[in-house]
Residue, then its C-alpha position, 0 to 999 in steps of 0.5 A: x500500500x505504501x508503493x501506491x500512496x507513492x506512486x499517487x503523490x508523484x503523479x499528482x505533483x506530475x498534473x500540475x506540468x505544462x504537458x498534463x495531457x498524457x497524465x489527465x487521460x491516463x488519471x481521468x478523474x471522472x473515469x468512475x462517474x455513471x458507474x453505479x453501485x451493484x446491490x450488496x451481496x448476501x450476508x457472508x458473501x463478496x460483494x459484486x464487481x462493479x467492473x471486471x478485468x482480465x490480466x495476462x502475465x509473462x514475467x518469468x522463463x522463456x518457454x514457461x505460460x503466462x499466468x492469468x487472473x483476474x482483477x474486480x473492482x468494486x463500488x460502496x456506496x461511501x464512494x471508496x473503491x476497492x481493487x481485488x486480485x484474484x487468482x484461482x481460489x486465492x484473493x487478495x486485496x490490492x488496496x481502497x481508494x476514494x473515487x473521487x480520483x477515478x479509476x485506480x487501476x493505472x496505479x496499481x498497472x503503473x507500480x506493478x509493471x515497474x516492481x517486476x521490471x526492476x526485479x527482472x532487469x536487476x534495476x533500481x524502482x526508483x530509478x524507474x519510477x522517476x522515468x515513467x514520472x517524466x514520460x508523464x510529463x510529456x506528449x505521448x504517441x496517441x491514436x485512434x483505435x477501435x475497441x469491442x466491448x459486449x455488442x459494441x465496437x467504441x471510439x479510443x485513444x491509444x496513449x503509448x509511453x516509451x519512458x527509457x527511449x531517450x535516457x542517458x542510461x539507456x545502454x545500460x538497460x538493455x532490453x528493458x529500454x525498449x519497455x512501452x507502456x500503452x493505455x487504451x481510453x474512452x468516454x464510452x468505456x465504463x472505468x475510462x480504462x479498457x486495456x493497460x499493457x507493458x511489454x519488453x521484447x525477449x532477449x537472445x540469452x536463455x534465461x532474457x524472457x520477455x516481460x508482458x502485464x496486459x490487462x482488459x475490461x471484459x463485459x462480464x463485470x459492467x456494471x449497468x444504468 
């Protein structure tokens, strides 16, 4: 939790740069509105998803499948937001927030993909972290793309963020300069958010695995008006 509380101040203090295009579409603050809150569960039971993701991840050995699960968000009618991971029969909590900050998903997407990349490359989080700050700081590659969701095809934006491509210290990153980082939003979409995915390309050692963390709205979860 203290990663994300972090993670949330820096980007905060990133809002108020010249260039806050990029961090206002990813950290859209009204990215939760005309989300309503499910009925509550049955005495014992989970409280239902508001929104449900599926993740995709590859962070291990060449060769080995990825890992797959899922992430729910939930609604309370106090206006907090709870995130949940879950993972066959195991779950755990990634953290609460208010709502009034919009979808806490790209915390939790951002903090993730820079733990796991620091622990494969062997680099410093911090060093990391203080990248993706400046590559929110500055205009993104944005495109317009084409999402189905349920019956749907929607209107997006593409934003993609490269934070190593231009660093002094590139060289000494190796594959993991080249990590992209590629968020797709739109109006129509319930979160904002519809996928958030990092990738490094493989490298030519036997042990150099890519390094994938996709996740996507799946329409199992929407909630509706």
């Amino acid at each position: 939790m203290r990663l994300f509380v972090l993670l949330l101040v820096m980007l905060g203090s990133a809002a108020t740069a010249s260039a806050a295009g990029t961090y206002d579409l990813l950290f859209h603050k009204g990215g939760l509105s005309g989300l309503h809150v499910p009925a509550p569960a049955s005495a014992g039971k989970e409280p239902p998803d508001a929104l449900l993701y599926d993740r995709v991840l590859l962070s291990g050995k060449k060769g080995e499948a990825p890992d797959n699960d899922n992430i729910g968000l939930q609604l309370s009618a106090d206006d907090n937001v709870a995130l949940i991971l879950r993972q066959g029969p195991r779950m755990r909590s990634l953290g609460n927030f208010p709502a009034s900050v919009g979808n806490p998903l790209i915390m939790y997407f951002l903090e993730s993909t820079l733990s796991d990349v620091a622990a494969q490359s062997g680099g410093s989080p911090y060093y990391i972290r203080n990248r993706i700050k400046e590559a929110l700081m500055k205009d993104a590659e944005i495109v317009p793309v084409s999402v189905h969701l349920g019956d749907r095809d929607i209107a997006a934006q593409k934003v993609t963020l490269r934070p190593l491509e231009k660093d002094k210290a590139r060289s000494k990153m190796g594959r993991f300069a080249e990590l992209a980082l590629s968020v797709t939003v739109s109006e129509q979409v319930p979160g904002w958010l519809y996928s958030l995915e990092a990738n490094v390309p493989e490298g030519q050692g036997p042990e150099d695995a890519g390094y994938r963390n996709a996740i996507t709205l799946t329409d199992k979860g929407e909630a509706k008006p």
